[in-house]
VOPAGU-2260 file (C-alpha; in pm, 1 decimal, decimal comma):
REM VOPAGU-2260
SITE   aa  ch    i         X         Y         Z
SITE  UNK   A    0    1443,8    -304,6   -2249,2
SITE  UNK   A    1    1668,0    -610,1   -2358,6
SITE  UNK   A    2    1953,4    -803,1   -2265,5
SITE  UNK   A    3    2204,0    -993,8   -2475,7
SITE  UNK   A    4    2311,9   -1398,1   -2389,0
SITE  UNK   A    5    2648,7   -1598,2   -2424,5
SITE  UNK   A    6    2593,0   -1955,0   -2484,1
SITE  UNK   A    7    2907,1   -2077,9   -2263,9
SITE  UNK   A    8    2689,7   -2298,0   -2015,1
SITE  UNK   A    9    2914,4   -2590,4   -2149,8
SITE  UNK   A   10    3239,5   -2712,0   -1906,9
SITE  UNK   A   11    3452,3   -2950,1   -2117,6
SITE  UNK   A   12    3742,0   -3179,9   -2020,0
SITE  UNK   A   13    3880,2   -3411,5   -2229,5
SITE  UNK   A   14    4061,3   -3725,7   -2198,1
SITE  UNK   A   15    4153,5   -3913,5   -2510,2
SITE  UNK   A   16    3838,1   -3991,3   -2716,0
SITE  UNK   A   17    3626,8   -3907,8   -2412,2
SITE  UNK   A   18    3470,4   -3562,2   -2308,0
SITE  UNK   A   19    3311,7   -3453,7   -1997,2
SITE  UNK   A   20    3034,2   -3247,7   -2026,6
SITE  UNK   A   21    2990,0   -3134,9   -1661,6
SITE  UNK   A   22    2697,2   -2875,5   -1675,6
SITE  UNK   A   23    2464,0   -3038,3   -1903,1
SITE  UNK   A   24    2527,5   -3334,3   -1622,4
SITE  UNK   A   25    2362,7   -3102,8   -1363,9
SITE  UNK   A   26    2117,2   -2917,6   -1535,6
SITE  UNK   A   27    1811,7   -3037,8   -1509,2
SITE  UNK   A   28    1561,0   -3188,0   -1795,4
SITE  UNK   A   29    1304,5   -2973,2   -1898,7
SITE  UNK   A   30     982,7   -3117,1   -1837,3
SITE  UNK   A   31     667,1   -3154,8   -2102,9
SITE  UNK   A   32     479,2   -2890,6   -1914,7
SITE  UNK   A   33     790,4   -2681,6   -1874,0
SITE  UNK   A   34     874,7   -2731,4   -2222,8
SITE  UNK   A   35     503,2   -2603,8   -2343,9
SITE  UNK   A   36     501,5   -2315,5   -2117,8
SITE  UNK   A   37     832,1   -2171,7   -2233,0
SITE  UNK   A   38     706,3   -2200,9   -2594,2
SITE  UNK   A   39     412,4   -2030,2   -2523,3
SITE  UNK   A   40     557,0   -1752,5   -2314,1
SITE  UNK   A   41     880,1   -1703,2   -2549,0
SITE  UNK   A   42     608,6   -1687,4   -2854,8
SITE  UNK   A   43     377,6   -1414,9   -2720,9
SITE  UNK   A   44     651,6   -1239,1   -2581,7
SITE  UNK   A   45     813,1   -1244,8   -2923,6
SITE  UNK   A   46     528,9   -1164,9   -3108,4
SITE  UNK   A   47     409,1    -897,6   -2888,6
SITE  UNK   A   48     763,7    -736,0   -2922,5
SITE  UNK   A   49     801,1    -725,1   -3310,0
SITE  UNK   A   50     419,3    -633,7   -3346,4
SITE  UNK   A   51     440,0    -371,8   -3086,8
SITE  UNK   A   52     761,6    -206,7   -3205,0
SITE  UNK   A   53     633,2    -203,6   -3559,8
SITE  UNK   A   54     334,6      14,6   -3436,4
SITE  UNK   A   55     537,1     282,3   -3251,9
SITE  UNK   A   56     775,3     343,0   -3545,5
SITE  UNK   A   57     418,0     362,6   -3792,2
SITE  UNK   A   58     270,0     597,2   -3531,7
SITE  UNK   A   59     610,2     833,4   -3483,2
SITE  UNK   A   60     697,3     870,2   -3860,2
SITE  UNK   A   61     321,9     868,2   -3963,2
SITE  UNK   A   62     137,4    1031,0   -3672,2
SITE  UNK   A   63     150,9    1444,0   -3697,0
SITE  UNK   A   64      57,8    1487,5   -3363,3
SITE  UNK   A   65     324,7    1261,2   -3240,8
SITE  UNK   A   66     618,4    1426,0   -3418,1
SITE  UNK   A   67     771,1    1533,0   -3080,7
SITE  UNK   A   68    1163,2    1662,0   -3044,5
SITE  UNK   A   69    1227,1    1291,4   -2911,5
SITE  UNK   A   70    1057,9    1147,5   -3200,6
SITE  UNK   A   71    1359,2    1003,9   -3367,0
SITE  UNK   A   72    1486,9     857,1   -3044,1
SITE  UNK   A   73    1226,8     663,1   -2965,8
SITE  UNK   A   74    1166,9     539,8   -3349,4
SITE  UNK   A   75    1536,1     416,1   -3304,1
SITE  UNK   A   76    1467,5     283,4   -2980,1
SITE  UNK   A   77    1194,2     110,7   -3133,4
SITE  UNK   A   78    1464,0     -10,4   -3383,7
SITE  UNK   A   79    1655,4    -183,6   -3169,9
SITE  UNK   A   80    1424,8    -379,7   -2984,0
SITE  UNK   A   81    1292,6    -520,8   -3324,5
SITE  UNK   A   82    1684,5    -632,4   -3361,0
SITE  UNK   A   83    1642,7    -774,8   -3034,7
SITE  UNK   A   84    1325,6    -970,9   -3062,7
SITE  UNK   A   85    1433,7   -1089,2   -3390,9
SITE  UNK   A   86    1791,5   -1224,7   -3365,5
SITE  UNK   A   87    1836,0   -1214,5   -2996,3
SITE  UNK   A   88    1496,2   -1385,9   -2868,5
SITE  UNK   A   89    1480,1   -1654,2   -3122,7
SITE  UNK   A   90    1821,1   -1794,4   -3123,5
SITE  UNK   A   91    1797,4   -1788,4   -2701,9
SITE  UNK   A   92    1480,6   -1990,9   -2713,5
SITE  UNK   A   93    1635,6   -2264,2   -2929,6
SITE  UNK   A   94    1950,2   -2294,3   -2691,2
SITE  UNK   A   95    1732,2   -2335,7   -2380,1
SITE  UNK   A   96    1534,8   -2605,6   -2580,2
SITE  UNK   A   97    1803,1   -2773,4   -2725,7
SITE  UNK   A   98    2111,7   -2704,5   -2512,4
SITE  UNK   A   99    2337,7   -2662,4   -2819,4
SITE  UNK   A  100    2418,0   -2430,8   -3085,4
SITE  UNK   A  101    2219,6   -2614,6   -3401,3
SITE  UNK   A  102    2279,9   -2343,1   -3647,3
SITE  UNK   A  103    2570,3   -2286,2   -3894,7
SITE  UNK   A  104    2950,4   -2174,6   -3726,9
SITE  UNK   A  105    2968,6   -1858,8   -3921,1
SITE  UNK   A  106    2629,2   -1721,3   -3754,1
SITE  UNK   A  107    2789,3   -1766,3   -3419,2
SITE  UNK   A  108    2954,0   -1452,9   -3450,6
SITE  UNK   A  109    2705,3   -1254,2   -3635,2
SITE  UNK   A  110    2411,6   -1381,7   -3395,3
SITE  UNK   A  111    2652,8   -1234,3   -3113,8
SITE  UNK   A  112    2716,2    -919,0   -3257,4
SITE  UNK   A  113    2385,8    -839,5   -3290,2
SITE  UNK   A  114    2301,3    -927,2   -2970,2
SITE  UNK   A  115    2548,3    -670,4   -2836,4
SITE  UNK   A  116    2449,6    -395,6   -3110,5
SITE  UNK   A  117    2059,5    -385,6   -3005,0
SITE  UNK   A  118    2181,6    -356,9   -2677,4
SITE  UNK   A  119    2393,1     -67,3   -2673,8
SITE  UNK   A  120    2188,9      80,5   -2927,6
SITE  UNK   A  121    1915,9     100,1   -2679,0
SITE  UNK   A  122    2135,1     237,1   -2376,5
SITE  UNK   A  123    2282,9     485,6   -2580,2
SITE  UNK   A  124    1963,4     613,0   -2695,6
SITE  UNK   A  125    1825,5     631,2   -2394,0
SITE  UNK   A  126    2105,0     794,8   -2241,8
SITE  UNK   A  127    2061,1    1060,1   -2527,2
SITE  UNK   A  128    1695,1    1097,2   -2411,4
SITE  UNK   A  129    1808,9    1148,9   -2093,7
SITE  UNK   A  130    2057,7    1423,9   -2163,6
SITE  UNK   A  131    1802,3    1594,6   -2413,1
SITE  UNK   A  132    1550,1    1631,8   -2134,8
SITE  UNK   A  133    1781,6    1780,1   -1920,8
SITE  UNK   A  134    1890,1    2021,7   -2175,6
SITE  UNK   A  135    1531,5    2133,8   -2209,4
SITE  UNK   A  136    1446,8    2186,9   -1888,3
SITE  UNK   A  137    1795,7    2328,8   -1763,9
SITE  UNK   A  138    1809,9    2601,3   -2048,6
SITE  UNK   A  139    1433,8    2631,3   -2181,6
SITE  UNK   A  140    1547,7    2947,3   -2366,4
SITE  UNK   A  141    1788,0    2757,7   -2604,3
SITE  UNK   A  142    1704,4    2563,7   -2924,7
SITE  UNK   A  143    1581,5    2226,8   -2898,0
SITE  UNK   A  144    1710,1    1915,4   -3063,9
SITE  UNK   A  145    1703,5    2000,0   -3426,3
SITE  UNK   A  146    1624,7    1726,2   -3683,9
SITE  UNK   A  147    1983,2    1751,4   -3854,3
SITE  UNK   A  148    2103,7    1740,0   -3487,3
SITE  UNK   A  149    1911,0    1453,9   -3376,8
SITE  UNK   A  150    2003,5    1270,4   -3703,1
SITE  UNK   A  151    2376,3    1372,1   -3618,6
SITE  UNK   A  152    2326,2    1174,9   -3257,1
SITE  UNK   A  153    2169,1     870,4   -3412,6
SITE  UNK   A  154    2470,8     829,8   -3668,7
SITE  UNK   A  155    2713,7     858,1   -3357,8
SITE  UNK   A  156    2474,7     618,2   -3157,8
SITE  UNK   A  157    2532,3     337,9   -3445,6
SITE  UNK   A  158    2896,0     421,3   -3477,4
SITE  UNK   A  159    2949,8     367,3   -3102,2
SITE  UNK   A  160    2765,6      46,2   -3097,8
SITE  UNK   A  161    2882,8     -83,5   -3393,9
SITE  UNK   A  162    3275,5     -53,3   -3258,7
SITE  UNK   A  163    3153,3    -194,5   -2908,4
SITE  UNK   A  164    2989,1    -490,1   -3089,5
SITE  UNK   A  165    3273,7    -564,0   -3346,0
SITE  UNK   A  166    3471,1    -731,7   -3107,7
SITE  UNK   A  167    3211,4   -1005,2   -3143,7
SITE  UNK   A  168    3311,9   -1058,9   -3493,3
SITE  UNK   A  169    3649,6   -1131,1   -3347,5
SITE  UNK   A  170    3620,3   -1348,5   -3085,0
SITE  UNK   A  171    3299,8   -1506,0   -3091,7
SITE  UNK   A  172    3310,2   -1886,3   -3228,1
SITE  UNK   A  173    3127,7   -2188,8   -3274,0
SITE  UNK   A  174    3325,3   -2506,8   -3152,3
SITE  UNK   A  175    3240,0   -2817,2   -3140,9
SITE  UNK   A  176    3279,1   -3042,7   -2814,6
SITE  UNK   A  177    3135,1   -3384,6   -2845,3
SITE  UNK   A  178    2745,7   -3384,1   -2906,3
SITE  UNK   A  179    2716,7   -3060,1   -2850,3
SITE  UNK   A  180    2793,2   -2715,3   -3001,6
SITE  UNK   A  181    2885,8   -2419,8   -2784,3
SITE  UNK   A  182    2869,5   -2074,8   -2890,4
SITE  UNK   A  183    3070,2   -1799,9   -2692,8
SITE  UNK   A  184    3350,0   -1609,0   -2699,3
SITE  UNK   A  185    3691,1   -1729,5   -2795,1
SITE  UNK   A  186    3942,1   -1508,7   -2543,4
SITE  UNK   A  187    4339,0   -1577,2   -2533,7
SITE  UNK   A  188    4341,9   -1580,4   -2211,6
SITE  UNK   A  189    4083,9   -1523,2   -1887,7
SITE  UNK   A  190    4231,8   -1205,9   -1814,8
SITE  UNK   A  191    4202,4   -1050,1   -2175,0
SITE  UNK   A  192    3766,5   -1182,2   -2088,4
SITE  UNK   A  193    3747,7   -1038,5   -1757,5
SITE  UNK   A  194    3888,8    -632,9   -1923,2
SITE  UNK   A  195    3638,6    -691,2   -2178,0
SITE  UNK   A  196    3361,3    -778,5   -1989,3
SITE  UNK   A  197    3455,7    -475,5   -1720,9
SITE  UNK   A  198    3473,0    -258,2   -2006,3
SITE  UNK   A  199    3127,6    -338,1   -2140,4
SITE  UNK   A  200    2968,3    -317,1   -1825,8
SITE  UNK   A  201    3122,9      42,4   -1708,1
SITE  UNK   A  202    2994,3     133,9   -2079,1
SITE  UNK   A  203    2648,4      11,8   -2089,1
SITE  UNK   A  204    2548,5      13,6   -1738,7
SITE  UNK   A  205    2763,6     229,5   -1475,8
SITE  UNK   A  206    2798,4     510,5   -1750,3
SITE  UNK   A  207    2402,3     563,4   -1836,0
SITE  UNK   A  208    2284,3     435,6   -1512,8
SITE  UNK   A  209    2518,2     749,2   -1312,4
SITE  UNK   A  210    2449,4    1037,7   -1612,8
SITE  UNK   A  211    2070,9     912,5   -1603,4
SITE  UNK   A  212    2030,3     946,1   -1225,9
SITE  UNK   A  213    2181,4    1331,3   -1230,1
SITE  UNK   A  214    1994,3    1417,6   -1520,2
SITE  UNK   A  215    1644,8    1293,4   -1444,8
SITE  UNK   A  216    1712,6    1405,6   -1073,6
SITE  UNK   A  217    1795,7    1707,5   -1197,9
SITE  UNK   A  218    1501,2    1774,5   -1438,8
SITE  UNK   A  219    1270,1    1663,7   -1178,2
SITE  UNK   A  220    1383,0    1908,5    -886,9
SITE  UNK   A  221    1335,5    2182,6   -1171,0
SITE  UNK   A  222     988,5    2081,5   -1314,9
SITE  UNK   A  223     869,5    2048,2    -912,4
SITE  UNK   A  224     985,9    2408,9    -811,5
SITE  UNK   A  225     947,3    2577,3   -1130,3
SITE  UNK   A  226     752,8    2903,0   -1078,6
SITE  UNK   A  227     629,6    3215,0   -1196,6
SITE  UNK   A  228     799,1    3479,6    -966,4
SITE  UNK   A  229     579,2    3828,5    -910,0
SITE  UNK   A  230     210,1    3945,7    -763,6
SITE  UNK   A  231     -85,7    3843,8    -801,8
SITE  UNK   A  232    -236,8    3924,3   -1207,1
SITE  UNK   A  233    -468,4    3861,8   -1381,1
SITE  UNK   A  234    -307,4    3777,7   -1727,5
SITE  UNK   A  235     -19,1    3654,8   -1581,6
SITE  UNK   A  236    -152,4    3402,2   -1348,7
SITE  UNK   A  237    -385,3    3245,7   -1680,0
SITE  UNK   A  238     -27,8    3215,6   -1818,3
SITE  UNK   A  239     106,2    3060,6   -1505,3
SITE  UNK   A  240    -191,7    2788,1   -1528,1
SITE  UNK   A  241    -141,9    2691,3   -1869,3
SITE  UNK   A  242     255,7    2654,9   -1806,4
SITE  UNK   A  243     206,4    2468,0   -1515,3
SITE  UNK   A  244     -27,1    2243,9   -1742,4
SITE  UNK   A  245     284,3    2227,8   -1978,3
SITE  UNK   A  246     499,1    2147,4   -1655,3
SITE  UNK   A  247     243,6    1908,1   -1564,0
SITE  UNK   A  248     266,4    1739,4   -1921,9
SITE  UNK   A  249     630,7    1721,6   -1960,8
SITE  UNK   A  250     631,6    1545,5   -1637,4
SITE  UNK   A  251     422,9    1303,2   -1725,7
SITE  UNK   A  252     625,8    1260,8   -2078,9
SITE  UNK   A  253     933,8    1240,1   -1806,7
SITE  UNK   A  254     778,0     928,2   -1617,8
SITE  UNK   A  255     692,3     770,2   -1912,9
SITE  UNK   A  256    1032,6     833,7   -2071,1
SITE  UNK   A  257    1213,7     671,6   -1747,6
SITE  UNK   A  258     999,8     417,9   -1685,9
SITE  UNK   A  259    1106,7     182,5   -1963,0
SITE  UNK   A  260    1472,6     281,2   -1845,9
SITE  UNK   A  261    1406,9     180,8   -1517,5
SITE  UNK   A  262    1330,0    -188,0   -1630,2
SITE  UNK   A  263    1606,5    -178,2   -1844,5
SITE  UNK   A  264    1820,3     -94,3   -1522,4
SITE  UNK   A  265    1669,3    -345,7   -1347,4
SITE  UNK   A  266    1676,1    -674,9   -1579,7
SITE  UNK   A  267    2037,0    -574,3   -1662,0
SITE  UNK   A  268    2142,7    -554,3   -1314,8
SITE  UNK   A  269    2003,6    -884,2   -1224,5
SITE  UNK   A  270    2136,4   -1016,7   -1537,5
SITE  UNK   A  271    2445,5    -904,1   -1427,0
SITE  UNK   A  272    2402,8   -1075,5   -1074,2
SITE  UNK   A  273    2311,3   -1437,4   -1240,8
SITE  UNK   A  274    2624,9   -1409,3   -1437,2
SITE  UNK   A  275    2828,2   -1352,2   -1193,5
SITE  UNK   A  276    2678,5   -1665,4    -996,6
């Protein structure tokens, strides 16, 4: 999981022809060895990501035994990490090496759109996992996530993110303040910031993070307690092995399902804290 970044690190008063550039008076120079490290762990992090993501959508839309119910969730999870690890991870490297913005003005905006859009792609997908699974398990006798159903969620997904991200087109602006270049957003006012950033955060975080916790609590109080009621036969207990086997499987598909979530909860929330710092 993946988190988006603001480059507002910059503190400018002016005075005439001077400016004061308070934070970059603070922060301290990188170091040659801090400098190589920090290329080499951005690189292979990077690399890793796009590689890695490229596989799992091969393996889901080529693999037959892979073709799961949750298939095109996690293909479009896949999705948007590649958005992340290409426009997100590059462009965040190069401000922490550089300190200013050194590409064009009009890719401010775009560069923080998608930022936000591979986010909240990813959290809504999840969060559409999440619900799915519960579904399942909750009413086992009812039809599962159909493809034009699943294809139906996706499109909503998009058009959900897309309108949380668009604001970025709006506000989000290159300006120039001496020798530097800071990208961020562009609010009226501090107060009009503040809703905005409340808003995003009870959407992408408080929102999943309380329907996730109910759901996958939920899912796994029925998968532990699930049993066959009745005596003792034969034919029926061989068919109460192999569906605790099932059980056993869709557990396993469970942990693996929340574990990336759980990281995803985790970096955002201390994300979240070092903002707010």
């Amino acid at each position: 999981m993946t988190a988006y970044v603001s480059w507002n690190n910059t503190n400018v008063s002016s005075a005439g022809n001077h400016s004061n550039i308070t934070s970059f008076d603070i922060d301290p120079i990188l170091s040659q060895e801090a400098k190589t490290c920090l290329i080499l762990l951005y690189t292979l992090t990077i690399i890793f990501s796009i590689v890695g993501n490229i596989l799992v959508v091969i393996v889901f839309t080529k693999g037959r035994r892979c073709r799961t119910d949750i298939r095109p969730f996690l293909i479009n999870l896949a999705v948007s990490d590649l958005i992340m690890a290409l426009i997100c991870m590059p462009f965040t490297f190069t401000f922490v090496m550089t300190r200013t913005w050194i590409f064009s003005k009009p890719m401010c905006p775009i560069v923080l759109f998608m930022q936000h859009l591979s986010v909240s792609a990813s959290v809504f997908t999840n969060m559409a996992i999440g619900i799915d699974r519960f579904l399942v398990v909750t009413f086992p006798l009812k039809a599962r996530m159909t493809s034009r159903r699943a294809k139906y969620t996706l499109c909503i997904i998009w058009i959900c993110s897309t309108s949380l991200s668009s604001v970025q087109l709006v506000v989000g602006r290159a300006e120039d303040h001496g020798v530097i270049v800071d990208c961020d957003e562009q609010w009226p006012t501090p107060g009009a910031r503040r809703t905005f950033t409340m808003f995003v955060l009870f959407i992408t975080y408080i929102t999943p993070l309380t329907i996730l916790a109910i759901t996958y609590s939920v899912v796994s109080i029925l998968l532990w307690k699930r049993t066959a009621p009745g005596n003792a036969h034969e034919v029926r207990d061989i068919q109460q092995l192999k569906a605790k086997r099932k059980q056993g499987r869709e557990r396993e598909r469970m942990k693996k399902t929340k574990t990336p979530l759980d990281i995803y909860l985790l970096c955002y929330e201390t994300l979240q804290f070092l903002v707010s710092k």
